[in-house]
KOLKE-605374 format. One record per residue: residue in one letter; x, y, z of N, C-alpha, C in turn. Coordinates in nm, 3 decimals, decimal comma. Layout:
% residues N
+---------+---------+---------+---------+---------+---------+---------+---------+---------+---------+
: residuo :     n.u :     n.v :     n.w :    ca.u :    ca.v :    ca.w :     c.u :     c.v :     c.w :
+---------+---------+---------+---------+---------+---------+---------+---------+---------+---------+
:       A :       X :       Y :       Z :       X :       Y :       Z :       X :       Y :       Z :
...
+---------+---------+---------+---------+---------+---------+---------+---------+---------+---------+
END
This chain:
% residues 90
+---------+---------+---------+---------+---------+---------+---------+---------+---------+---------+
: residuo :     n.u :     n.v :     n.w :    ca.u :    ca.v :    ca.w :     c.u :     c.v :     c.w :
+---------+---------+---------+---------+---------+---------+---------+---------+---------+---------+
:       X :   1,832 :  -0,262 :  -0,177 :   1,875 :  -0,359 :  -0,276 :   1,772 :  -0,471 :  -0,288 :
:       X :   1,742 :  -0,525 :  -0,172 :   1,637 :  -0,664 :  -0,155 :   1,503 :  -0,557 :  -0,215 :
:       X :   1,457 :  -0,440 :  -0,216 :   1,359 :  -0,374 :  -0,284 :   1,375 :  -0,399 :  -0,409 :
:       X :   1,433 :  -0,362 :  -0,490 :   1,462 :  -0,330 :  -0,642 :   1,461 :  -0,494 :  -0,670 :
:       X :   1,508 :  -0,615 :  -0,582 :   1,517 :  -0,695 :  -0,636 :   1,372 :  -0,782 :  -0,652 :
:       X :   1,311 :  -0,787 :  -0,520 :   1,172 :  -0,801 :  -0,536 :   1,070 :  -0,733 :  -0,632 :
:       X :   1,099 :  -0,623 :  -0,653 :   1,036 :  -0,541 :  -0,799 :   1,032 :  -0,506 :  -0,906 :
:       X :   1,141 :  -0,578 :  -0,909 :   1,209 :  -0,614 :  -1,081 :   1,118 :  -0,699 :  -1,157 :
:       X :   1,160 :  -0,825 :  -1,128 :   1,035 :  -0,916 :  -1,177 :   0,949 :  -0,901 :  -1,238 :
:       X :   0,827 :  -0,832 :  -1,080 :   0,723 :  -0,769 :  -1,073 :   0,677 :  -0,666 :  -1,211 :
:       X :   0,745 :  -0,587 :  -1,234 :   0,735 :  -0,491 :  -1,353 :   0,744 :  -0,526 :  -1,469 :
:       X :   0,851 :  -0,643 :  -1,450 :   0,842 :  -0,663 :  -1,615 :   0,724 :  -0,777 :  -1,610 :
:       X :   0,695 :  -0,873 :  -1,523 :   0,537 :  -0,918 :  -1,553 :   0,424 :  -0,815 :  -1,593 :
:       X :   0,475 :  -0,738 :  -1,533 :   0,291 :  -0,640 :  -1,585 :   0,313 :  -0,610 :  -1,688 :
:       X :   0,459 :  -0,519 :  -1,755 :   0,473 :  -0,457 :  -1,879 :   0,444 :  -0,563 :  -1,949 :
:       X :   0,517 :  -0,676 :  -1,983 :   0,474 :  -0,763 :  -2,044 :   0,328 :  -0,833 :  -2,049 :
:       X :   0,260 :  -0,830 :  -1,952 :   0,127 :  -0,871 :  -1,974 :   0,048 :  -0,748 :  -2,016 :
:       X :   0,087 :  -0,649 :  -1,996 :   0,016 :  -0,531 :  -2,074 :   0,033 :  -0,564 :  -2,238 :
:       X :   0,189 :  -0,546 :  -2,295 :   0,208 :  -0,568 :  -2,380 :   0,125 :  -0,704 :  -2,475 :
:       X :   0,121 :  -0,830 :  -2,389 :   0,060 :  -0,877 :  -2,428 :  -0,057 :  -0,873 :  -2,478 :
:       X :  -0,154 :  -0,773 :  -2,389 :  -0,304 :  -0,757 :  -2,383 :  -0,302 :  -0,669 :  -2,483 :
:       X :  -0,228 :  -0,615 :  -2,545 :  -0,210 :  -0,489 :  -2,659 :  -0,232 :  -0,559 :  -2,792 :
:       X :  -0,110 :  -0,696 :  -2,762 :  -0,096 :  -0,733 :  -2,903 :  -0,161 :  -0,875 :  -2,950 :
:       X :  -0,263 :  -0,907 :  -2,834 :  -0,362 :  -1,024 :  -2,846 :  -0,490 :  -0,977 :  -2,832 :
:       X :  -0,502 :  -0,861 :  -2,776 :  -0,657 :  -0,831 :  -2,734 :  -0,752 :  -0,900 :  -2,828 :
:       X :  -0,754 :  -0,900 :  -2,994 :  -0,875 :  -0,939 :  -2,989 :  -0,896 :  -1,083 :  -3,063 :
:       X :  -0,775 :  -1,135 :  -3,027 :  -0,773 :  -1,259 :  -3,028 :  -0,800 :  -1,391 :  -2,918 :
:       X :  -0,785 :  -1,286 :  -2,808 :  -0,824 :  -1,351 :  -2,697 :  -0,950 :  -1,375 :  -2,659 :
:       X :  -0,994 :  -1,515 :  -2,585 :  -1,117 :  -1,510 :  -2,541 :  -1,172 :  -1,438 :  -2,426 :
:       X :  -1,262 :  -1,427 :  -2,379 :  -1,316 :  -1,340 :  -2,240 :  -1,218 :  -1,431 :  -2,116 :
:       X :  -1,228 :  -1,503 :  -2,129 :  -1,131 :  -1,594 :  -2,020 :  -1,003 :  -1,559 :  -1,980 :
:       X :  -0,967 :  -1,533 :  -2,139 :  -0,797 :  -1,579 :  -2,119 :  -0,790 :  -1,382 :  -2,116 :
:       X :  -0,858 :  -1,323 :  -2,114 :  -0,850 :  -1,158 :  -2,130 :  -0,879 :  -1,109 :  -1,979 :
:       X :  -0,932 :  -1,182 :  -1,917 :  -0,977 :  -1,183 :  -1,791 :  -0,860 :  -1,229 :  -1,695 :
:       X :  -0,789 :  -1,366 :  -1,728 :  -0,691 :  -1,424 :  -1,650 :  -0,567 :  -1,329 :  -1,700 :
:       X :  -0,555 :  -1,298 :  -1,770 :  -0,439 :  -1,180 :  -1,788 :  -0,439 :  -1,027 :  -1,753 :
:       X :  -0,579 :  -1,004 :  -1,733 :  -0,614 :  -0,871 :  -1,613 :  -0,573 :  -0,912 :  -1,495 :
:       X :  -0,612 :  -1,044 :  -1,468 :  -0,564 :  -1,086 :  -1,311 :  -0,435 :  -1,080 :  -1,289 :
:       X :  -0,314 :  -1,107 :  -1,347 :  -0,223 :  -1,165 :  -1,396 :  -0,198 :  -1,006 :  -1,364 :
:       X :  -0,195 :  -0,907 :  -1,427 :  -0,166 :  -0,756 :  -1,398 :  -0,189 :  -0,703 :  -1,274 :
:       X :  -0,329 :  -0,724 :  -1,247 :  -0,368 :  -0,667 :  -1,114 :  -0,259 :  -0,745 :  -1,004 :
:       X :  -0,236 :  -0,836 :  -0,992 :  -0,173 :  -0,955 :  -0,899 :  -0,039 :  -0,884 :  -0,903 :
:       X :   0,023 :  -0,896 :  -0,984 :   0,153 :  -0,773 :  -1,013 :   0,155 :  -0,657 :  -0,911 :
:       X :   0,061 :  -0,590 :  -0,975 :   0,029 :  -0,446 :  -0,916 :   0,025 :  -0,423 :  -0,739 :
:       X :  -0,105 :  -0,572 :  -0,677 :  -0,086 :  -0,577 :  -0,549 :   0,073 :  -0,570 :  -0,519 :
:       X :   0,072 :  -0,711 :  -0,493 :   0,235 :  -0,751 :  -0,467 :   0,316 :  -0,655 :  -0,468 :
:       X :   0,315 :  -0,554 :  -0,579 :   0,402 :  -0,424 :  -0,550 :   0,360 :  -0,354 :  -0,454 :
:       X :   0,279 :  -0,338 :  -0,448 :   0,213 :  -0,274 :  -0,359 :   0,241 :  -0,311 :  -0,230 :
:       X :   0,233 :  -0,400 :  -0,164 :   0,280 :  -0,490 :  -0,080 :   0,393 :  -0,472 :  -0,044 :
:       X :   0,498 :  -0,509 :  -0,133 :   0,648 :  -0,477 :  -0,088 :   0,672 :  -0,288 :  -0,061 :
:       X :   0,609 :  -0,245 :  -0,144 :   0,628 :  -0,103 :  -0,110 :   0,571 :  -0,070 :   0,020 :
:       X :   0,493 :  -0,107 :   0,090 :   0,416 :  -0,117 :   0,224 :   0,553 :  -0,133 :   0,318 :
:       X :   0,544 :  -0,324 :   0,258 :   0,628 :  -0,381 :   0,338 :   0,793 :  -0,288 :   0,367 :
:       X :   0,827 :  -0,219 :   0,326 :   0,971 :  -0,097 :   0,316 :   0,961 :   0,003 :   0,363 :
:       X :   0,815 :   0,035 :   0,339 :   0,765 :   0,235 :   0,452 :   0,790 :   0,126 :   0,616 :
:       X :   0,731 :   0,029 :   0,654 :   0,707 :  -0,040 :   0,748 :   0,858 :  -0,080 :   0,851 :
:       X :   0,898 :  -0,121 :   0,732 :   1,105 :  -0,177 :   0,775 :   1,146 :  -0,010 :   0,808 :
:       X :   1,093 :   0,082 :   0,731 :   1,189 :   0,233 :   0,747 :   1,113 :   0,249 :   0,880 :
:       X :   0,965 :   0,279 :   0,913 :   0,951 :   0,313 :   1,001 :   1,004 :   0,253 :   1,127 :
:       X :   0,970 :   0,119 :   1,122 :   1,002 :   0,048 :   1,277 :   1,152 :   0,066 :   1,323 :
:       X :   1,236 :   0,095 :   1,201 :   1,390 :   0,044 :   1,282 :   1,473 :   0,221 :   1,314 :
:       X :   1,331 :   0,302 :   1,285 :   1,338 :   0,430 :   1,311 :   1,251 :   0,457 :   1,490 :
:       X :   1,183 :   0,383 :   1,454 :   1,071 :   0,452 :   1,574 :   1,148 :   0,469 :   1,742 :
:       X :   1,069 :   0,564 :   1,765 :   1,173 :   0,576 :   1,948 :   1,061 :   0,524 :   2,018 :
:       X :   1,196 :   0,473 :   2,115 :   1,096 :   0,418 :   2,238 :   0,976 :   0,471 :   2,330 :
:       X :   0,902 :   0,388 :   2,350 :   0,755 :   0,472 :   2,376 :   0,796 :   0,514 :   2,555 :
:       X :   0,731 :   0,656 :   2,574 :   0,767 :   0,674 :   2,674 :   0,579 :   0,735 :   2,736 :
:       X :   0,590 :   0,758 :   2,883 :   0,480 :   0,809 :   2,937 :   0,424 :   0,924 :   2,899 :
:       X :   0,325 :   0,930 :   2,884 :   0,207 :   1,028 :   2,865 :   0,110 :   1,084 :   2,969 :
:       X :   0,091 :   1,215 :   3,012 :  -0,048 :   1,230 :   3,076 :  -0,165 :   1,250 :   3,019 :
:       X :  -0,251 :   1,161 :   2,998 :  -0,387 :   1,149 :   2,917 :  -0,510 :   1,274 :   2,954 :
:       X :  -0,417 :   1,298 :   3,059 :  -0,541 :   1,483 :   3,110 :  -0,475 :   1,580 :   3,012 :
:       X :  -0,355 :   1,527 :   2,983 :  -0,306 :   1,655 :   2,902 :  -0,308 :   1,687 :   2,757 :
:       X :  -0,360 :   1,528 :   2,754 :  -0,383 :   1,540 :   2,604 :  -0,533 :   1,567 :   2,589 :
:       X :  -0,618 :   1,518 :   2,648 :  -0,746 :   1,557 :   2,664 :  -0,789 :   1,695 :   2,644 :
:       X :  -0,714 :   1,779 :   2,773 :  -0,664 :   1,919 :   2,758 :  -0,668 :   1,988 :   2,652 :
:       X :  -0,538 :   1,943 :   2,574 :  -0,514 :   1,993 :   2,394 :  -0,638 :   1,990 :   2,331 :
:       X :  -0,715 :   1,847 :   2,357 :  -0,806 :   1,852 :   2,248 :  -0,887 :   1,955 :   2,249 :
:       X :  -0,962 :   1,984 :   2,376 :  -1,034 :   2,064 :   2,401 :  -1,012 :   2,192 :   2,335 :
:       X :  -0,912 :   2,201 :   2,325 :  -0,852 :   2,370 :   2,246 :  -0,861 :   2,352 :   2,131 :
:       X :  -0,902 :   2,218 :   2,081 :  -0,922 :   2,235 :   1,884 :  -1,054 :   2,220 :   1,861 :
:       X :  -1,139 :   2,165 :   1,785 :  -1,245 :   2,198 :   1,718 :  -1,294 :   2,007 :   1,796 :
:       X :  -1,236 :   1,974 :   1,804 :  -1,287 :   1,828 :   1,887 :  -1,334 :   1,829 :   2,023 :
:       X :  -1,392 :   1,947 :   2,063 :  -1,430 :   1,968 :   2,198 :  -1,538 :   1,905 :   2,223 :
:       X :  -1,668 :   1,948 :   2,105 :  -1,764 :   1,912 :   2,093 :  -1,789 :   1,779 :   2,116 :
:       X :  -1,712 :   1,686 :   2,014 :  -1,670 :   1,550 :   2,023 :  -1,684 :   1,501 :   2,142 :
:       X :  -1,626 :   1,536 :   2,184 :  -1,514 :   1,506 :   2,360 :  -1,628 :   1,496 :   2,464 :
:       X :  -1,656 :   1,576 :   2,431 :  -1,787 :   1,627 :   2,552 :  -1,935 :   1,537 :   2,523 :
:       X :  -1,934 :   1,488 :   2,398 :  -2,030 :   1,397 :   2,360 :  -2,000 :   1,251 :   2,433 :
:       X :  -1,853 :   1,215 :   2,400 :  -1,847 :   1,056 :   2,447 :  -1,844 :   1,076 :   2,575 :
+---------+---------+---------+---------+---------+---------+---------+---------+---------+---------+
END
């Protein structure tokens, strides 16, 4: 819910500044054509962002607790894939 509500906004700023850039383009100066690309792109992050920010909330309140590892054994594995070479270099 707090998703959709943070991205609401968001969308209709860009549509609308698209729209805008459609129906001013060539009335606009390089400036003001420029600050309204920004104005889109800035949109675009920010979505971007919150969509991050939500894979991030899903993952963490999913993730299991970290438990012990033997690092010979993973070493081990590697060796059996194509990263041997690797391995044996460092």
């Amino acid at each position: 819910m707090a998703s959709h509500d943070l991205r609401e906004p968001l969308r209709k700023i860009k549509v609308f500044g698209e729209l805008l850039n459609k129906s001013m383009h060539n009335r606009l100066t390089s400036d003001e054509t420029e600050n309204l690309h920004f104005m889109i792109q800035g949109a675009d992050r920010m979505s971007k962002m919150i969509e991050a920010l939500l894979v991030y909330a899903k993952i963490s309140s999913q993730a299991k607790p970290f438990e012990a590892v033997d690092l010979n054994e993973i070493v081990a594995q590697l060796r059996q894939v194509e990263l041997s070479v690797a391995i044996e270099e460092k």
